[in-house]
N, C-alpha and C positions, 0 to 999 in steps of 0.2 A: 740476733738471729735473723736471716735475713728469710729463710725458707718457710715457710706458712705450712701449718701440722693441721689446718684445718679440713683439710681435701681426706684426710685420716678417721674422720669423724662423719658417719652418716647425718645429712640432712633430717630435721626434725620438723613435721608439718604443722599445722595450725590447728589439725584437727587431733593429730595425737600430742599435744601439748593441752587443749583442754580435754580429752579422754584421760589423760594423768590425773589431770586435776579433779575429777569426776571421781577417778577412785580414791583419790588421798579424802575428799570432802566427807566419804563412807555414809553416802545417803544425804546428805544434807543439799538442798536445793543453791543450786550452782549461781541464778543470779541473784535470789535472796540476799544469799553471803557473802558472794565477792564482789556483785557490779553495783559500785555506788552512785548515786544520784546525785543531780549537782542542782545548784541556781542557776547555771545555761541553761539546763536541758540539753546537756551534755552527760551522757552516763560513761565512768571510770570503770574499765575491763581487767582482771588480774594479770593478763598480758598483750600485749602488740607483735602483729604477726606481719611479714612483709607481703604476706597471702592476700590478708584482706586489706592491705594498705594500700599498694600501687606503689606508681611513681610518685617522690616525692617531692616536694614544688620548691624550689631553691630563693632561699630571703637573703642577699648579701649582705652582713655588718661589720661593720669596723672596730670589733671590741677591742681590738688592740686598741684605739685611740680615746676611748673615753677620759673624758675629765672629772675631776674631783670639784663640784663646784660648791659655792656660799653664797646664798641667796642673803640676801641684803636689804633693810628696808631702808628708804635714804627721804628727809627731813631735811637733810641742810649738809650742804657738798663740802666743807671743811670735819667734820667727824665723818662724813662716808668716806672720803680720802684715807683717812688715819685707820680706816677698819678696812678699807681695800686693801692698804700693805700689809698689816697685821695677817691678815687668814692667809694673802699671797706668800708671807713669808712662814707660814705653819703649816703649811699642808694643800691649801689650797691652789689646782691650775685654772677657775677660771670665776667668775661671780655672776652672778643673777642680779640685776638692778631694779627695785620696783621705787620708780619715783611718786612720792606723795603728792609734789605740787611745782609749778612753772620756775621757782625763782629758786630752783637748783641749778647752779651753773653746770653746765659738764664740763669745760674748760677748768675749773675749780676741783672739781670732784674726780676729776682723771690725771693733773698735774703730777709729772713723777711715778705714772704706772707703764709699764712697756706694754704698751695697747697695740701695738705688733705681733703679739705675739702670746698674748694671754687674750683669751676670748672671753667679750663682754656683750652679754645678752642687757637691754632695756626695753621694761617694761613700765606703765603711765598710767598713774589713776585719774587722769584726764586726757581729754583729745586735742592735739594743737599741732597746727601744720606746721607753725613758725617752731614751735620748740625740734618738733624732728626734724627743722631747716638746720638748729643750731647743730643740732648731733650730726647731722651729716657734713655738715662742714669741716664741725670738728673729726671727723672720720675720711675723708677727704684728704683734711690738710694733713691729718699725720701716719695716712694710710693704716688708721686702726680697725683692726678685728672687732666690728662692733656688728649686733643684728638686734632690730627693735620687737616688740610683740604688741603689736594692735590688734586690738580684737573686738570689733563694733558689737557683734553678736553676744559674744560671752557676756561683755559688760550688759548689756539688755537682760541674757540667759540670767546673770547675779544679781544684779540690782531691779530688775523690772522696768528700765527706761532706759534710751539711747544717750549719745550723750549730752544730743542736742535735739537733734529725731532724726527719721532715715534717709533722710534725701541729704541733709547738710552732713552728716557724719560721710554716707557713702562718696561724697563730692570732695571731704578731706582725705576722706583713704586714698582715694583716687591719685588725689597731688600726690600726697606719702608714696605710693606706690614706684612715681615717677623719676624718684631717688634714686640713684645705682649705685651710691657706694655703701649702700646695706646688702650683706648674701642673704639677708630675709627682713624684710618686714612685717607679715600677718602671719599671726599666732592664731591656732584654734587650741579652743581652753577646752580641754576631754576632762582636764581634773574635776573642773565645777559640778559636771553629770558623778563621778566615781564619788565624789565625799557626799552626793546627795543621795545616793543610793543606788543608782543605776546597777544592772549590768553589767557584765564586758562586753555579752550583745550589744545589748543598748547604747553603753559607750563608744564601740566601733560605728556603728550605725547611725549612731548622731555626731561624730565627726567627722563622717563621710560628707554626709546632709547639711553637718554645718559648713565645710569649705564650700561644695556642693552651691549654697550661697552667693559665695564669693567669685564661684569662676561663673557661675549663670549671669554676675554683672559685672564684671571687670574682664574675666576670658584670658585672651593670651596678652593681657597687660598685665597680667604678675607674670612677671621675667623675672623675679628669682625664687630662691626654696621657699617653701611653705615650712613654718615649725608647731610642733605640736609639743601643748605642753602638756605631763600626763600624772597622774598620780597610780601609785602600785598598793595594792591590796595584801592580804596574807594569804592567798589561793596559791601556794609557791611557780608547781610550775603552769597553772592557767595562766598567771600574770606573763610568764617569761611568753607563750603562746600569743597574748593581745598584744602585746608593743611588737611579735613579726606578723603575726596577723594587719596589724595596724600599717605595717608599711607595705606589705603585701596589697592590702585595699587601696592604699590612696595614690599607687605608683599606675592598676586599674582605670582608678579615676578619672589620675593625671593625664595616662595615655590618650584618655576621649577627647580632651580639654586640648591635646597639645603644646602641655604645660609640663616644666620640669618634674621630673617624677622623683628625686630622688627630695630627701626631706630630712628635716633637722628632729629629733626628737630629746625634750628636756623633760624629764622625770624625777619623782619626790616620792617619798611614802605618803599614806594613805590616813587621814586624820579618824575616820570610820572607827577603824578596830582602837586607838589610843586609851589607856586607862589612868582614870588619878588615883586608880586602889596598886598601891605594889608597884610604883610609877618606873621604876627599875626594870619592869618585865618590856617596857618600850621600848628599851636599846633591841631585846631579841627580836622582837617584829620588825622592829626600821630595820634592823641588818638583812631579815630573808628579803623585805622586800629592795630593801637597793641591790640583794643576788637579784634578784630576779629582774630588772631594771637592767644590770648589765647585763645578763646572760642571753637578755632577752633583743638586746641592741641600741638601747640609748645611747646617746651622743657627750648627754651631760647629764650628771646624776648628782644631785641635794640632798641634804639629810634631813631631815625632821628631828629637833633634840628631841631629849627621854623628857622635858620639862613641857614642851611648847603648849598642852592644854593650860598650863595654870601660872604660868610666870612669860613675862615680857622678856624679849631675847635678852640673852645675857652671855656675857663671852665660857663659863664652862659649860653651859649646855651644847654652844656653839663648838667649842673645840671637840667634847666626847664627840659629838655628831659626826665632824668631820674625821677623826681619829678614826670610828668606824669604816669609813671610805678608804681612808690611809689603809689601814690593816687588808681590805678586802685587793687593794690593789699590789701593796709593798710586801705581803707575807702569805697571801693565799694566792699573786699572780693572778688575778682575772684579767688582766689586760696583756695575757702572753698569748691566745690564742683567739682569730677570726672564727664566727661562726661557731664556739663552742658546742652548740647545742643541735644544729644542723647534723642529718642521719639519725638522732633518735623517734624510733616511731609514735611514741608515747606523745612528746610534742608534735612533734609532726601532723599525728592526730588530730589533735588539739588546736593546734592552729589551724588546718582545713575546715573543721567545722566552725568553730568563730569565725573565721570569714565569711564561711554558706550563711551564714545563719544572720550575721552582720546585712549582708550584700541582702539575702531578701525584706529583711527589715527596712532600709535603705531603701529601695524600689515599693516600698509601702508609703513611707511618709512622701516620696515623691509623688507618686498618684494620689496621695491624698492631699495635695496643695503647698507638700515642702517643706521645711524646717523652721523657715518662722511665721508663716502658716498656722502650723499645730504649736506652735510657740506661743502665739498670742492667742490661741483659742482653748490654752491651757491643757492641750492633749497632751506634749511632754511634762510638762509637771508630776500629772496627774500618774503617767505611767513608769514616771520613778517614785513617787509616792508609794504605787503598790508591789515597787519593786523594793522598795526600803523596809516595806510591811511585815514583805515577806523573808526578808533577812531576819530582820528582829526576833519572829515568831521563831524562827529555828532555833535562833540562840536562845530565846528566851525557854523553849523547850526542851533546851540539852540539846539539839542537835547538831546545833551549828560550836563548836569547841574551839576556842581563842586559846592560843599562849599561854600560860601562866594562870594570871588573877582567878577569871573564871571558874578554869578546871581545879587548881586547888589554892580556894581561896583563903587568906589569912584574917583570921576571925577579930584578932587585935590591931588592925588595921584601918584607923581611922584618919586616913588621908584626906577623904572626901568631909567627913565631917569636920575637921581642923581647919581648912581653908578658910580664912572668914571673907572671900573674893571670889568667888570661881565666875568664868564668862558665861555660864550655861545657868538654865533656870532648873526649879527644884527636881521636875519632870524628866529632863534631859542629861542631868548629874547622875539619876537612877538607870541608866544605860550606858552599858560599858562600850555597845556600839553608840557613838557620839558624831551625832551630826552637828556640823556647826552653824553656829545663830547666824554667821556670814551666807552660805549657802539658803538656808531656809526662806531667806528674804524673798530669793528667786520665786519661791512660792507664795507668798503674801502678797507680795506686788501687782503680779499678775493678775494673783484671783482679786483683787480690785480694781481690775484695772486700768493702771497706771498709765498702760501705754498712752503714749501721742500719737494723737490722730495723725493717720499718713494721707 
């Protein structure tokens, strides 16, 4: 039908959409019942009016192009080879590399993959100009689709130390930067803040602050994309909100800097909410949040298995995981349509105010001496510690409601007790929200502090 019957239908205003609701409520107090509260400070309205919205601020994304990716921890480049083709040939279009140590070849570990044409993100649990000489070369000679993730800060944000301290690290990045056959080298690590407890405020707002870093010393010598790597929560559509929020802020940024604006984002679920009671109920959380992941505009999206708190990867957790991706792309189509979510007010919303609210946070830490500044004088620690506080306390009071386990828990259920291994100490077993002892470190370190004298 090509004729529009809407012109048929008087307009309905804002004001007599909630005067309806007023009377359907028969007395009951309007924002008691309907307007719900959040951990932004962000309050949820029973509806969205184009009255009190305005114009809406346009985030372009490329969900058609998303990839299916398999993050990968690599040990030794002859079995990472053998598990590159396997997921490539199951499901998976692209892999996440975290290398453990120097004497992974990548000539070895990439022999016989079409690095043309399947994109390969690397990432280094150490710092070394020669080894990202080797990768670029090999990226060079065989014009492969590869982009690395360095992150001086983040490793500092996790571990509590640089890699070497700030002056010789930022003099490495520097060379690394100097590379052009990466479309990106520097990675800002947002997950490390989300699994600690942060915010989405706080997460937008210290990723700004942390690249923020990067271009106050380096400038317009990062001449290619920035990537972000980001972890999603179970807030369904907040999450979809902060990854455009998130690109909406650092495109802002970019602008001042005179730096490419446009940016890579690589996304994961959220280790936070994950339970070992009912460990089944994981697939339903990892699946809203990788919707929300795409819906929201990632570039490349990872799964988190239903196992990953209590067993070392193993290829079924790995395949269910990616199966999930399969299914979200091959049978529910998320990748047939740009901008899915673009014209809803509700996000729209939602996204405007994370960014206000981001962007003055943001203008806080920088008047107060900057990002790693309040880093090393344990200011941000300290204000996701009471952001994690106060997460807990909701759930811990009923009010904050998880998936499954929580709401109705299975009384014969002794998964946590059967484990005779779990990574987490007795304390932190007894919290369904799970923070993990990698993250925590970020904390401990600091408040010793660890740092090196600059």
């Amino acid at each position: 039908m090509s004729k529009s019957l809407f012109h048929e239908f008087d307009a309905v205003s804002a004001a007599q959409w909630k005067q309806k609701i007023q009377v359907d409520l028969k007395g009951a107090d309007y924002n008691q019942t309907l307007v719900t509260a959040t951990h932004e400070g962000i309050d949820i309205t029973p509806f969205y009016h184009s009255e009190n919205f305005g114009a809406t601020q346009s985030i372009a994304t490329k969900t058609t192009n998303w990839k299916i990716t398999q993050h990968i921890v690599v040990t030794n480049a002859i079995e990472a080879n053998s598990m590159i083709k396997d997921v490539l040939a199951r499901g998976a279009e692209s892999v996440v590399l975290r290398i453990a140590n120097e004497q992974v070849s990548i000539s070895e570990m990439l022999v016989d993959i079409d690095v043309q044409t399947v994109p390969i993100h690397i990432e280094m649990d150490f710092l070394s100009v020669s080894y990202c000489s080797s990768i670029h070369a090999f990226a060079k000679e065989n014009a492969a689709n590869i982009t690395i993730g360095v992150d001086l800060i983040g490793n500092l944000a996790s571990t509590g130390n640089w890699f070497d301290n700030l002056t010789k690290d930022h003099e490495a990045l520097g060379q690394i930067l100097k590379f052009d056959g990466f479309k990106s080298a520097l990675t800002i690590r947002i997950d490390i803040y989300q699994n600690a407890g942060a915010t989405m405020v706080q997460q937008l707002a210290y990723a700004l602050a942390h690249a923020n870093e990067y271009l106050n010393h380096f400038g317009t010598n990062i001449t290619n994309t920035i990537t972000f790597n980001v972890t999603v929560g179970t807030h369904y559509f907040f999450e979809i909100a902060k990854l455009r929020a998130l690109r909406h802020l650092w495109s802002v940024l970019a602008k001042e800097y005179n730096v490419n604006q446009d940016c890579i984002v690589i996304a994961s679920p959220s280790k936070r909410n994950k339970t070992l009671y009912d460990y089944n109920v994981n697939m339903l959380r990892t699946t809203t949040e990788c919707m929300s992941a795409v819906l929201g505009g990632a570039d490349f999206v990872y799964n988190l298995p239903y196992d990953a708190l209590y067993h070392t990867a193993n290829e079924f957790g790995d395949r269910i995981s990616r199966n999930q991706l399969r299914i979200l792309k091959d049978e529910s189509y998320f990748d047939k349509t740009d901008n899915p979510t673009e014209g809803s007010y509700y996000i729209e919303s939602i996204t405007q105010q994370l960014a206000e609210k981001a962007l003055i946070l943001f203008k806080d830490i920088e008047a107060n001496g900057g990002f790693l500044h309040q880093l090393k004088a344990d200011t941000i620690r300290r204000k996701i510690k009471e952001s994690d506080a106060k997460e807990q306390a909701l759930f811990d009071e009923g009010k904050e409601v998880l998936l499954g386990t929580n709401k109705y828990p299975n009384p014969e259920d002794r998964m946590k007790h059967d484990l005779e291994i779990t990574p987490f100490s007795k304390d932190e077993v007894q919290k369904v929200v799970v923070i993990p002892i990698g993250v925590r470190r970020l904390a401990t370190k600091i408040e010793k502090e660890r740092l090196k004298n600059e």
